[in-house]
C-alpha positions as CSV (number, residue, x, y, z in Angstrom):
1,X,-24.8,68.0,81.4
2,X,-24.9,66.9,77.6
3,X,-21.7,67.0,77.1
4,X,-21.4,64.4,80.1
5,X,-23.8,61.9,78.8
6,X,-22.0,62.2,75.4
7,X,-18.8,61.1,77.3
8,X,-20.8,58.6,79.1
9,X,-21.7,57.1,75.8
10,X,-18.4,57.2,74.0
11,X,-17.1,54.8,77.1
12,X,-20.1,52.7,77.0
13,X,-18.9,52.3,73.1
14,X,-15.2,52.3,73.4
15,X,-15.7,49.1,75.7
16,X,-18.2,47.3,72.8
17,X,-15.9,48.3,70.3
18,X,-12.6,46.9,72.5
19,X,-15.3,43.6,72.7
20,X,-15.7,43.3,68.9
21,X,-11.8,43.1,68.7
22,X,-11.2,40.5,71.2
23,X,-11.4,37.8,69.4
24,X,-8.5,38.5,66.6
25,X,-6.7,40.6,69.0
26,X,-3.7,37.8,69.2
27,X,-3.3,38.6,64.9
28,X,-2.2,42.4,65.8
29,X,0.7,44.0,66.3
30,X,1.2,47.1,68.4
31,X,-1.2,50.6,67.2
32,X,0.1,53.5,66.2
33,X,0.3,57.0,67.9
34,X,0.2,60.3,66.1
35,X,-1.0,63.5,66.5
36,X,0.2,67.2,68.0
37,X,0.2,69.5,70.9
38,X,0.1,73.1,69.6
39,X,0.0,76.5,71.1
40,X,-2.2,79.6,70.2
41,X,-1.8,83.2,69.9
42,X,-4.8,85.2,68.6
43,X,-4.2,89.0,68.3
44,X,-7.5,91.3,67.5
45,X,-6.9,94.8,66.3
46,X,-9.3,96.4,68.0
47,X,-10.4,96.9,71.4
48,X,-13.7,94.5,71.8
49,X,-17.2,95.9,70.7
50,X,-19.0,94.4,73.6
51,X,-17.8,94.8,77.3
52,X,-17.5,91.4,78.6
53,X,-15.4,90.0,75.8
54,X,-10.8,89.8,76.2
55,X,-8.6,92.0,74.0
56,X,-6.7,88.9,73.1
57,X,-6.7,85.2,73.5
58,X,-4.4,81.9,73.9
59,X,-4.9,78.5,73.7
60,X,-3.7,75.8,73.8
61,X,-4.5,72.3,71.5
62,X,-4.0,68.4,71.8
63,X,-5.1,65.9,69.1
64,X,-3.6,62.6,69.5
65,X,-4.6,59.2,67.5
66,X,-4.2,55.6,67.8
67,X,-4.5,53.7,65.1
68,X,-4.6,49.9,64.9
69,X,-5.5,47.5,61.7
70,X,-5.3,43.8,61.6
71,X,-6.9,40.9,59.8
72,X,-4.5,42.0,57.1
73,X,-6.1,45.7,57.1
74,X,-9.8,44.4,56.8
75,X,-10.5,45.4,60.4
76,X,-9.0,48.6,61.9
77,X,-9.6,51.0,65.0
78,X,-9.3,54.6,65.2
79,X,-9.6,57.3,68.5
80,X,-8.8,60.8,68.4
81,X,-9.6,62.6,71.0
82,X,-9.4,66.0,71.0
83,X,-8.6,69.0,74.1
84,X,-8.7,72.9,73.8
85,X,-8.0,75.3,76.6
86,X,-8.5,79.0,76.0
87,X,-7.5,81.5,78.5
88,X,-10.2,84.2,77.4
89,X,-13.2,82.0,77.0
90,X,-14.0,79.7,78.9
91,X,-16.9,78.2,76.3
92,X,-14.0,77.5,73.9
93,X,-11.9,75.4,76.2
94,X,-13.8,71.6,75.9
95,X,-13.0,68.2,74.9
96,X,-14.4,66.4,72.4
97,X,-14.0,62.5,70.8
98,X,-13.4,63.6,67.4
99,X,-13.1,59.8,66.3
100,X,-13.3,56.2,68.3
101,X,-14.5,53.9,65.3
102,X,-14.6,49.8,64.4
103,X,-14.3,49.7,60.5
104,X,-14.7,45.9,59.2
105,X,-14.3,45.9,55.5
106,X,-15.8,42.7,53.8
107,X,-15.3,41.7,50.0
108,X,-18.3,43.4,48.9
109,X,-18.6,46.1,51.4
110,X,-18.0,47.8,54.7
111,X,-19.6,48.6,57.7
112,X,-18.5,51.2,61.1
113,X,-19.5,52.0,64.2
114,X,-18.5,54.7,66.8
115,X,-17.8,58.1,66.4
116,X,-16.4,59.7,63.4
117,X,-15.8,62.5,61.1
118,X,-17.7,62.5,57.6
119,X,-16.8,65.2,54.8
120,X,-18.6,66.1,52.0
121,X,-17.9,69.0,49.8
122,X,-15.6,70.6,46.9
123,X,-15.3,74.1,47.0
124,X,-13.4,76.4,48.7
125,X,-15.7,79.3,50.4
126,X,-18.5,77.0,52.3
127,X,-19.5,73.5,52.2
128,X,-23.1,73.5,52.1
129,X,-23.8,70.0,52.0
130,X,-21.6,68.9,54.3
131,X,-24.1,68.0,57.5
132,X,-23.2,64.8,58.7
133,X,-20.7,66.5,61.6
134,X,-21.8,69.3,63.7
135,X,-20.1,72.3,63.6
136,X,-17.2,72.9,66.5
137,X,-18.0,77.0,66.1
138,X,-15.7,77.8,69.3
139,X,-12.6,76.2,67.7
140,X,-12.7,77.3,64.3
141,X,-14.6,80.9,63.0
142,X,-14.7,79.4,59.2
143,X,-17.0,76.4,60.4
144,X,-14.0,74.1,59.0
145,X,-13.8,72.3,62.7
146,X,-16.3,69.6,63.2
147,X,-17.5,67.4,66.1
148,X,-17.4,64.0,66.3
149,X,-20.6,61.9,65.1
150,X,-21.7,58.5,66.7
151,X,-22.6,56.6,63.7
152,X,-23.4,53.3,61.8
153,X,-22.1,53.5,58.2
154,X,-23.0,50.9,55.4
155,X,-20.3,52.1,52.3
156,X,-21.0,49.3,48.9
157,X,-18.5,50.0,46.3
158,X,-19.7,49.0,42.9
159,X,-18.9,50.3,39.0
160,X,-21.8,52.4,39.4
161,X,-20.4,54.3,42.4
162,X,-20.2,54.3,46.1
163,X,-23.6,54.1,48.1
164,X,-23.0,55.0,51.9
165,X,-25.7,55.0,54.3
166,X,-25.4,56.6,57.6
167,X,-27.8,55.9,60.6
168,X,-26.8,58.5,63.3
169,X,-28.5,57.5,66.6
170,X,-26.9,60.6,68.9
171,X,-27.3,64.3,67.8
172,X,-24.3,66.7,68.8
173,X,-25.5,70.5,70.0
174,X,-23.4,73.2,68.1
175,X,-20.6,74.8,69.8
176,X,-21.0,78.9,70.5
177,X,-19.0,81.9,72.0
178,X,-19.3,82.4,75.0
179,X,-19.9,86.0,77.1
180,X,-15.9,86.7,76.9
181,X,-15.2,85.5,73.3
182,X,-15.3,87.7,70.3
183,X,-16.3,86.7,67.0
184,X,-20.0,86.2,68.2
185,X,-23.5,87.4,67.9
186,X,-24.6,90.5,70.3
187,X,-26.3,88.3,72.5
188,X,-24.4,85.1,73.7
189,X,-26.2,81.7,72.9
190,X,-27.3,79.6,75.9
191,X,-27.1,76.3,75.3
192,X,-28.0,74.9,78.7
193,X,-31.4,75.6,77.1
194,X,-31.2,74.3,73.4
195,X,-35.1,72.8,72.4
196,X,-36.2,70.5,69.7
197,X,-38.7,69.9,67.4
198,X,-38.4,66.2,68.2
199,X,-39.6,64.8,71.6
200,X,-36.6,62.4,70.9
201,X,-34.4,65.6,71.4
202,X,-30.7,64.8,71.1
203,X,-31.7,61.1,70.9
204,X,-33.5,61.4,67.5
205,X,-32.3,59.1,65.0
206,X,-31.3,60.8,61.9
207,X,-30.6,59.5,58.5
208,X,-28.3,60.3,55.3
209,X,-28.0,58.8,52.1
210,X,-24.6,59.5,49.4
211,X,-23.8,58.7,46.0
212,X,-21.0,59.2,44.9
213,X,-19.4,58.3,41.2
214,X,-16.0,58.9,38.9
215,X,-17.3,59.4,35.3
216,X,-14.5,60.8,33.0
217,X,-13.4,63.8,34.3
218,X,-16.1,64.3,36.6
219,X,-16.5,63.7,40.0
220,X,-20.1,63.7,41.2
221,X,-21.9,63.2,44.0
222,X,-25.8,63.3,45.2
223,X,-27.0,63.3,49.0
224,X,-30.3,63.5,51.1
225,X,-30.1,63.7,54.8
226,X,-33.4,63.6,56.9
227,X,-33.4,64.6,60.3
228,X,-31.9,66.9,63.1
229,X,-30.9,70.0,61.7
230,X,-27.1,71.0,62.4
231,X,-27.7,74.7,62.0
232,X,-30.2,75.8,64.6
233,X,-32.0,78.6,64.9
234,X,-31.9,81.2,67.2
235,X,-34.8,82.6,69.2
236,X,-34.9,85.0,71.9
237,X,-35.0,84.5,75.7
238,X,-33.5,85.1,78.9
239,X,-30.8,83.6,80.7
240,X,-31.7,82.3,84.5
241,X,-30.4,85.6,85.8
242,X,-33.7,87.3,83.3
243,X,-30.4,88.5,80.7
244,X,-31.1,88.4,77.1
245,X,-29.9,85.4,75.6
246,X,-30.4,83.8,72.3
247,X,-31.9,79.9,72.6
248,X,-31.1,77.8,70.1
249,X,-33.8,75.9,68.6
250,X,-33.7,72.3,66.4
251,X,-36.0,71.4,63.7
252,X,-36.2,68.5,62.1
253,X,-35.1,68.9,58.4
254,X,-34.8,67.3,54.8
255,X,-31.5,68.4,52.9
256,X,-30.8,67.3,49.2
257,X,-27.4,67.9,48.1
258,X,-25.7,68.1,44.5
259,X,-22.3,68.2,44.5
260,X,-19.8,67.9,41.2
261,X,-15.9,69.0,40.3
262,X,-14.5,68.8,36.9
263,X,-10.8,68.4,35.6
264,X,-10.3,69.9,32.4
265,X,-6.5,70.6,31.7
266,X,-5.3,73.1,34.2
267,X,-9.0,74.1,35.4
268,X,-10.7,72.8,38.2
269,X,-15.2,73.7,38.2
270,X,-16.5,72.8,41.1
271,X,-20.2,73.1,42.3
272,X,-22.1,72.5,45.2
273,X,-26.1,72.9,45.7
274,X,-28.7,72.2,48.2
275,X,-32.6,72.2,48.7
276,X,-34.0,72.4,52.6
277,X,-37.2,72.4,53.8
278,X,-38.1,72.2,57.7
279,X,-36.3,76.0,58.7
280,X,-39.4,77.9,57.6
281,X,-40.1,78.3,53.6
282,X,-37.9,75.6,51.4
283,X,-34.5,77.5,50.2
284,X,-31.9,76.9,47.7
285,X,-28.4,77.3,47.9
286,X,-25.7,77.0,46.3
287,X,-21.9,77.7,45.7
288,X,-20.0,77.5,42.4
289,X,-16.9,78.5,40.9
290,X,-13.6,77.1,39.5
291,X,-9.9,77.3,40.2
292,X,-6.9,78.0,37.8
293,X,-4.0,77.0,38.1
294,X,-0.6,78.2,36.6
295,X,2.3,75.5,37.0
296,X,6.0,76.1,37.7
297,X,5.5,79.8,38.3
298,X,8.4,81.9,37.1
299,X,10.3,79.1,35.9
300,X,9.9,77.4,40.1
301,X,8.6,74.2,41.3
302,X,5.9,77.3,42.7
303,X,2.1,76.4,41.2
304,X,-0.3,79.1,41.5
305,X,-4.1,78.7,41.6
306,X,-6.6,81.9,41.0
307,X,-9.8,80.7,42.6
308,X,-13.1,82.4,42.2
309,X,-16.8,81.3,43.1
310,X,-20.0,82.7,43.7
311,X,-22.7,81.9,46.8
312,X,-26.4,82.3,46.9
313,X,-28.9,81.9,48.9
314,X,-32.6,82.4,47.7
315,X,-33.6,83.3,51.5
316,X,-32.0,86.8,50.9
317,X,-31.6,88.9,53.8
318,X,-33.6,86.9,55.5
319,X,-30.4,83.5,55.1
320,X,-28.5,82.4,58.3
321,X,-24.8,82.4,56.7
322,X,-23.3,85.6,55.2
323,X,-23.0,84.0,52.3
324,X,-26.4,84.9,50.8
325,X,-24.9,86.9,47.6
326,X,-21.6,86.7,47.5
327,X,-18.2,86.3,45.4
328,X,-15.1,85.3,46.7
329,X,-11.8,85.9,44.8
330,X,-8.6,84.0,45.9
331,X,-4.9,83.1,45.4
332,X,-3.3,80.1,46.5
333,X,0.1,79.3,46.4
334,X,2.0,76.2,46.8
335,X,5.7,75.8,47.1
336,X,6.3,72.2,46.4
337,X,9.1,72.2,48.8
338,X,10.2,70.0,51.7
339,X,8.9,72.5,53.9
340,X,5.2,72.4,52.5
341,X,5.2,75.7,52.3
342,X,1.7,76.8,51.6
343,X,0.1,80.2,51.7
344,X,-4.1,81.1,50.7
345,X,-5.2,84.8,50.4
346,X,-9.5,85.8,49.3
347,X,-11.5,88.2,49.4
348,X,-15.6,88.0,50.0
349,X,-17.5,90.6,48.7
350,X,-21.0,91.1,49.7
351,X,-22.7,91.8,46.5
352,X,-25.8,93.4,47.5
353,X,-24.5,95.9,50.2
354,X,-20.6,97.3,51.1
355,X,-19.8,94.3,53.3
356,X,-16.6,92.6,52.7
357,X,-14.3,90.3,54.3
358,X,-10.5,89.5,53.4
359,X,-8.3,86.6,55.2
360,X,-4.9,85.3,54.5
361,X,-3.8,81.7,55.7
362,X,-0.3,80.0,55.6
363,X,1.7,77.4,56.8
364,X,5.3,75.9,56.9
365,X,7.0,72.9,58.5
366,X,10.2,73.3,60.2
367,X,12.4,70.2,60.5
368,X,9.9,67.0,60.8
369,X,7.9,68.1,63.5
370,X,7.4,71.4,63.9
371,X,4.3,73.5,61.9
372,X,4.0,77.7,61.8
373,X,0.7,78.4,61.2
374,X,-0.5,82.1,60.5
375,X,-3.6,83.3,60.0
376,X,-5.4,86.7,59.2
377,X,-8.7,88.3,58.9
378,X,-10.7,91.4,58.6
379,X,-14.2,92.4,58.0
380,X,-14.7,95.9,56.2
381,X,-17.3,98.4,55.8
382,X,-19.9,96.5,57.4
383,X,-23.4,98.4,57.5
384,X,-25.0,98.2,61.0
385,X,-28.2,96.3,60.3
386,X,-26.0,93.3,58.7
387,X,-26.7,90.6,60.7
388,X,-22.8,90.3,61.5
389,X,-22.5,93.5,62.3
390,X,-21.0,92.8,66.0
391,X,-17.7,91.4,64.7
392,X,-16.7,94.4,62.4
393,X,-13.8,94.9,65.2
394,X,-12.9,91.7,65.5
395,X,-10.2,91.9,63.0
396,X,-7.6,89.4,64.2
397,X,-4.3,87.7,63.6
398,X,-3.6,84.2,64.3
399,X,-0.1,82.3,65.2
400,X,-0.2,78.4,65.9
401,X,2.8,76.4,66.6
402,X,2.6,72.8,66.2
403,X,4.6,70.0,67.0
404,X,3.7,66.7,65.5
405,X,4.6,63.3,66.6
């Protein structure tokens, strides 16, 4: 039902947006397409811990994207939708408007409308205080996929920085497993009956601030965001059919965020931090670490980067994310070749109990537009009250094939 009145929405704002362009539409010339259609092979290693969930999975993945700028570049449109069909789980096959936004940039600053997809963050393991974009949880296990956000942005550029201010009038419900997918919780999360702390609900305007700056070297950013939490938490309940389910529950939050990198010769520091208040107690977080990198490996065009950062979490046992104390370790390689060959291998090591987790990602083009992607993970030694405990046999591998266009 949500996810129709967000659809109903996004055509209610495709057609203002097509309104706002009327009038220079004669100064265009045709959009652009790009995009890709890929296929999905995910292998686990293990037969399923829970009984409901598939040995193995495929999907399939469409992302097209028109593109159109005129007024010499100062107005432009962008829509991406986005399509997933899975053949074990039926929660992570969906559509989803990942973009359909009006930019109009102006000599002194810009403003957009629609739906669109924010990032904020620098290092590699989490991005803490990246929260504009709800997390797409079914189409990505590392969090990286996102939702699309209906939006109003205000960006002024200046010496002193970049100032964007976001007024986001629709909230987005996160994405979860459902009964037949792995990589999930013990109980499966019903979102058919997701509660807020706001009697607004889904329709609670929510607000975010950014600052962002170049000084030397540095790059450094500070954000607050006031409003709908992304990350909700999960209470106990029962399905209509009295099962155990988990309900997901909204508060309304305030989220500071730090975030800097630093070039210093072949180094790369990066750090990002966060205060919260509204989930219970007020936490800190934060993640921080650097990446090296070692150029022209073995007398190759081949860089190598050692990566290495810590989490923490001052909620303890008691945080949401595994990340609570944690180092991660990593290797990434880059060929520098026509192929963009590219390959990432880490480690995550619970620091506080045996817990570990180790995944391998790479990718390669093929001719100009085909894209291998592999992908590999496995979670080790993890004790049974960890609050992840249910996916210790959900080691998998992961094939894509891509063709773009």
């Amino acid at each position: 039902m949500k996810r129709n009145l967000f659809l109903k929405g996004v055509a209610v704002a495709t057609l203002f947006l097509i309104s706002l362009s009327t009038p220079v539409i004669r100064q265009v010339q045709a959009g652009e397409w790009s995009g890709y259609i890929a296929a999905e092979a995910r292998i686990f290693l293990h037969a399923p811990g829970l009984p409901e969930q598939e040995n193995h999975s495929t999907s399939v993945s469409f992302k097209p994207e028109y593109y159109h700028e005129w007024v010499n570049g100062a107005r432009s449109f962008t829509f991406t939708p986005y399509l997933r069909l899975d053949s074990a789980d039926r929660e992570r096959s969906h559509f989803d408007i990942r973009e359909l936004f009006y930019l109009m940039v102006y000599e002194n600053y810009e403003v957009g409308i629609g739906v669109r997809k924010v990032f904020w963050g620098v290092t590699e393991s989490q991005h803490l205080v990246d929260i504009v974009n709800q997390t797409d949880l079914v189409d990505a296990f590392d969090e990286e996929e996102k939702l699309g956000q209906p939006m109003i942005n205000v960006s002024v550029p200046g010496e002193w920085g970049i100032l964007d201010l976001f007024i986001l009038p629709y909230f987005r419900e996160r994405t979860f497993q459902g009964k037949e997918g792995r990589l999930r919780l013990p109980l499966v999360v019903d979102t058919d009956q997701a509660v807020y702390e706001s009697s607004a609900g889904e329709y609670h305007t929510d607000l975010a601030l950014r600052w962002s700056h170049y000084i030397g070297d540095w790059e450094l950013a500070v954000s607050h965001f006031r409003g709908t939490g992304r990350e909700p938490t999960l209470l106990a309940g029962t399905n209509p059919e009295g099962e155990p389910v988990l309900v997901p529950f909204y508060e309304q939050i305030n989220q500071t965020g730090v975030e800097a990198q630093k070039i210093w010769g072949e180094w790369l520091w990066k750090l990002e931090a966060i205060v919260r208040s509204g989930q219970g107690d007020t936490y800190g977080a934060w993640t921080g670490g650097f990446e090296y990198t070692f150029i022209g490996i073995g007398g190759t065009m081949m860089d190598l980067g050692v990566l290495g950062e810590w989490s923490h979490d001052t909620r303890g046992d008691e945080a949401t994310t595994p990340f609570e104390n944690d180092l991660m370790f990593g290797l990434r390689l880059t060929a520098n070749d026509i192929a963009s060959t590219e390959a990432l291998a880490g480690i995550v090591q619970d620091m506080d109990t045996t817990a570990r987790s180790i995944y391998i990602e790479s990718s390669r083009r093929f001719g100009d537009h085909l894209k291998v992607i592999v992908e590999a993970r496995t979670f080790l030694d993890l004790p049974r009250d960890d609050r992840f405990y249910a996916i210790s046999n959900d080691d998998f591998i992961q094939l894509d094939l891509a063709y773009y266009f």
